[in-house]
One Martini backbone bead per residue (centre of mass of N, CA, C, O) as a GRO file, in nm:
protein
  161
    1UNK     BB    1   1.455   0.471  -0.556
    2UNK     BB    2   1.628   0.158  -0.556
    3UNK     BB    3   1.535  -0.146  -0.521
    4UNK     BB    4   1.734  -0.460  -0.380
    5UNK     BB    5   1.808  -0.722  -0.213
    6UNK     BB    6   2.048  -0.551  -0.078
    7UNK     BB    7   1.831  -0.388   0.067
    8UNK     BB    8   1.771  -0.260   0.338
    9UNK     BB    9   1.479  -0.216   0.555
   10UNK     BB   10   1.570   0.058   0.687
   11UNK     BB   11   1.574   0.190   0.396
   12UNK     BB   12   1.249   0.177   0.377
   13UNK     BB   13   1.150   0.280   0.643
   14UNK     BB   14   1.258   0.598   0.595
   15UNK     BB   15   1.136   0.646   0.350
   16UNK     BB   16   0.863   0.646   0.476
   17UNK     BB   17   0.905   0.827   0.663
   18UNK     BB   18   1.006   1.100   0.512
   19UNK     BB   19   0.670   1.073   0.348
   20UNK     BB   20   0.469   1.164   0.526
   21UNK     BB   21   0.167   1.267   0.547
   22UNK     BB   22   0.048   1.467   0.756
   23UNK     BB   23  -0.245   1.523   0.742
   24UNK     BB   24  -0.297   1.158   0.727
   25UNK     BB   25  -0.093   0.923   0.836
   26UNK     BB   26  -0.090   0.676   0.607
   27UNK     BB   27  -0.039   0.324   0.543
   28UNK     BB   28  -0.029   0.094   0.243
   29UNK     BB   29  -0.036  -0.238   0.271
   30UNK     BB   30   0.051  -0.531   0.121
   31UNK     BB   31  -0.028  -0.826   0.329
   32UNK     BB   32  -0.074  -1.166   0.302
   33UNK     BB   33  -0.016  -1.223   0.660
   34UNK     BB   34   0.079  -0.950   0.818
   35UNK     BB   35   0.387  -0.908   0.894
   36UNK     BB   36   0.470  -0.642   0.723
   37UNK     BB   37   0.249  -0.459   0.911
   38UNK     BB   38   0.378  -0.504   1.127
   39UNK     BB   39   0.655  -0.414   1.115
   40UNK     BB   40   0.564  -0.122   1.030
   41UNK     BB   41   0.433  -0.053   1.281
   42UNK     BB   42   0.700  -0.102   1.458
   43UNK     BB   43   0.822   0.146   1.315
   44UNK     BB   44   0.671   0.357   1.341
   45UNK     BB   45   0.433   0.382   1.515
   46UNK     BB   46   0.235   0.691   1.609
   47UNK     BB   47   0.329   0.820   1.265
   48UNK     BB   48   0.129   0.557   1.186
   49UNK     BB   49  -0.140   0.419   1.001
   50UNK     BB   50  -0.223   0.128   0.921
   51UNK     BB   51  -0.333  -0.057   0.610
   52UNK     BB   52  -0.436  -0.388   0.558
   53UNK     BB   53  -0.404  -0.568   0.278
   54UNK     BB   54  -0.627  -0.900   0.177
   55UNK     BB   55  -0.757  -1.134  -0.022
   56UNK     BB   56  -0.776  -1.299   0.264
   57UNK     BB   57  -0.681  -1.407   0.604
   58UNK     BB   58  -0.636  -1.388   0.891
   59UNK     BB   59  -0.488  -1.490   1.186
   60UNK     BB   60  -0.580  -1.452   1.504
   61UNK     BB   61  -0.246  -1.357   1.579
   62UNK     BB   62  -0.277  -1.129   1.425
   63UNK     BB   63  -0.527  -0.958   1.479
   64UNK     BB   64  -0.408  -0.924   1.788
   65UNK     BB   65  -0.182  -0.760   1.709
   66UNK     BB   66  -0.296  -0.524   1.508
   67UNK     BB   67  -0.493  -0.419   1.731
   68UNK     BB   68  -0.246  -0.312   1.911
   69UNK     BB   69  -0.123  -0.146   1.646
   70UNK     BB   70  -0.342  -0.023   1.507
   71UNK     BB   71  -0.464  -0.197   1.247
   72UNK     BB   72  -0.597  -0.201   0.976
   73UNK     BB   73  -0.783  -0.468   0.849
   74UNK     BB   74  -0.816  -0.620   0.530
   75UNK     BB   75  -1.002  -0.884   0.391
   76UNK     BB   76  -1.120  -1.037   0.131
   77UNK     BB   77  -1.035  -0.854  -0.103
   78UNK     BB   78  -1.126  -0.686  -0.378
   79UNK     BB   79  -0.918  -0.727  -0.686
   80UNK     BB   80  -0.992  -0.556  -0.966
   81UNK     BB   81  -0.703  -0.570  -1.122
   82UNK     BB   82  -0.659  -0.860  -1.150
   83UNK     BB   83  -0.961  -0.891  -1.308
   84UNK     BB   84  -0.786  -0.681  -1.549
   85UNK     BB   85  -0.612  -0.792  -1.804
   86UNK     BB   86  -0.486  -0.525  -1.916
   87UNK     BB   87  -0.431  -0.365  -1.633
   88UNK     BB   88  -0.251  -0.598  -1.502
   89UNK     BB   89  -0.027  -0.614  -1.735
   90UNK     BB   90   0.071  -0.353  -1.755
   91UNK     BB   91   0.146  -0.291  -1.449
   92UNK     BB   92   0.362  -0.556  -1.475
   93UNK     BB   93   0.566  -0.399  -1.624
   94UNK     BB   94   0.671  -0.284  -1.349
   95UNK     BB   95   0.551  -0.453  -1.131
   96UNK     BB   96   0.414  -0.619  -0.866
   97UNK     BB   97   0.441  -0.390  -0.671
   98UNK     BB   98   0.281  -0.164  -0.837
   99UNK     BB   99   0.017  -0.318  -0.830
  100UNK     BB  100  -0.047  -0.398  -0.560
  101UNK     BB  101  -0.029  -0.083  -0.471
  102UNK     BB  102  -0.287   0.007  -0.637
  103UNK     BB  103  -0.479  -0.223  -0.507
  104UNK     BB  104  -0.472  -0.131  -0.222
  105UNK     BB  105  -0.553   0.176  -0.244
  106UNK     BB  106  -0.827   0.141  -0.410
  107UNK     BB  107  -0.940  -0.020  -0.155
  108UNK     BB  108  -0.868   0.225   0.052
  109UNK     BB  109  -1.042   0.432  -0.113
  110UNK     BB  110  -1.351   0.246  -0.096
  111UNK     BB  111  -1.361   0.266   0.201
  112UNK     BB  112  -1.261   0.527   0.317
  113UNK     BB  113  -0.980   0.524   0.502
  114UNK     BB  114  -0.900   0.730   0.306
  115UNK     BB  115  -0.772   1.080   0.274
  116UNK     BB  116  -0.609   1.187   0.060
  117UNK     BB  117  -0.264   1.185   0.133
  118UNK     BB  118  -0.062   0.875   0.089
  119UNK     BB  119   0.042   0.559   0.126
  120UNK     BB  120   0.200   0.302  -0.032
  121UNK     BB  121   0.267  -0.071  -0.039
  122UNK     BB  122   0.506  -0.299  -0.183
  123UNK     BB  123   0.569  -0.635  -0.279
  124UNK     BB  124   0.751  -0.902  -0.310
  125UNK     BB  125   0.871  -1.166  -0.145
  126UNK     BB  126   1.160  -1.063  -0.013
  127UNK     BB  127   0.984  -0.769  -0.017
  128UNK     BB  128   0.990  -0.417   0.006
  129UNK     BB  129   0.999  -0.214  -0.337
  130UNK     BB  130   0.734  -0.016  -0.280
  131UNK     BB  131   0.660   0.347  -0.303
  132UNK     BB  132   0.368   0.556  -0.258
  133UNK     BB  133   0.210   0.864  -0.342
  134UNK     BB  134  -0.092   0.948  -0.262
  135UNK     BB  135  -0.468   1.029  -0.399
  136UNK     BB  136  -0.743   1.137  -0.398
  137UNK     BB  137  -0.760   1.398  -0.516
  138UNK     BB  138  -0.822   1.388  -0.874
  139UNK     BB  139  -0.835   1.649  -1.082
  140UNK     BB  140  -1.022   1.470  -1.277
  141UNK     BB  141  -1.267   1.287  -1.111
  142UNK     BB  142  -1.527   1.365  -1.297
  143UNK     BB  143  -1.358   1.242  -1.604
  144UNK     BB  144  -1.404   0.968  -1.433
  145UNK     BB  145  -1.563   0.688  -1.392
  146UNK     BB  146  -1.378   0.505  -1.266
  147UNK     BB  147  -1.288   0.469  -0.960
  148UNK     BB  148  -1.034   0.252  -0.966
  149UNK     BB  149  -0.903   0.617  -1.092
  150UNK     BB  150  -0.958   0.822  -0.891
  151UNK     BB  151  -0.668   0.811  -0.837
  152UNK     BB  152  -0.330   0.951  -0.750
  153UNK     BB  153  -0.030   0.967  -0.843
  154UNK     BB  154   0.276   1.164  -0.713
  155UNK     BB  155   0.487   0.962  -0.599
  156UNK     BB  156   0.797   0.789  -0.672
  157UNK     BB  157   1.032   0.642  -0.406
  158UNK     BB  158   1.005   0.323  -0.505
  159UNK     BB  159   1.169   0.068  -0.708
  160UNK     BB  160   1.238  -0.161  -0.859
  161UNK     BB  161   1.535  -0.280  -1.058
   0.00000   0.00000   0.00000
């Protein structure tokens, strides 16, 4: 699915529900104030537990909510892939949502919040325009030294037009 201005959020939060893995039933959201990992909870409900990553703090009153809504909140995440200038430039070739989607996972991934397959969601200022299913098990993972490259992408949802 191809994602622009003109797609309703409804129709974002389908597409993540309708691949969500029974598994795991995890979604990792890039969320800068929180706002956008709130709204996917109250769209998910119990069918699935989020967790939102920020290389900032949230505000107590988001906090609060998230507590509610049983969001697991990272806050003030290092973010690797940012500070890898070959890694960010390459990867923003597909978009900043595709970027920031795996750069959430894989900080939920060295955190071990994830295991197993899970969702990946980020995207752009307008909102929500990337949702990738990840692995924590990589089939080649023990041929690769770099933690940070250890997940596998399995399957891309929604991308950027």
């Amino acid at each position: 699915m191809f994602v622009n201005k003109k797609t309703k959020k409804a129709v974002i939060y389908e597409a993540i529900k309708s691949h969500l893995p029974p598994e795991s039933g995890k979604v990792v959201i890039a969320s800068h104030k929180g706002k956008a990992a709130i709204k996917l909870a109250e769209t998910l409900g119990k069918q699935a537990q989020v967790v939102s990553v920020t290389e900032f703090s949230y505000d107590d009153d988001t906090k609060k909510e998230m507590k509610k809504l049983n969001i697991v909140p990272v806050e003030k995440a290092e973010l690797l892939i940012q500070d890898d200038r070959g890694m960010r430039e390459t990867l923003l070739m597909f978009g900043s949502g595709v970027k920031a989607a795996l750069e959430v996972a894989s900080v939920a991934s060295a955190k071990k919040l994830v295991k197993g397959e899970f969702i990946a969601v980020a995207g752009e200022r307008e909102g929500l325009d990337t949702i990738m299913v990840m692995d924590t098990e990589h089939p080649l993972k023990e041929q690769i030294s770099d933690p940070l490259k250890q997940i596998k992408v399995k399957r891309f949802i929604a991308l950027p037009e």
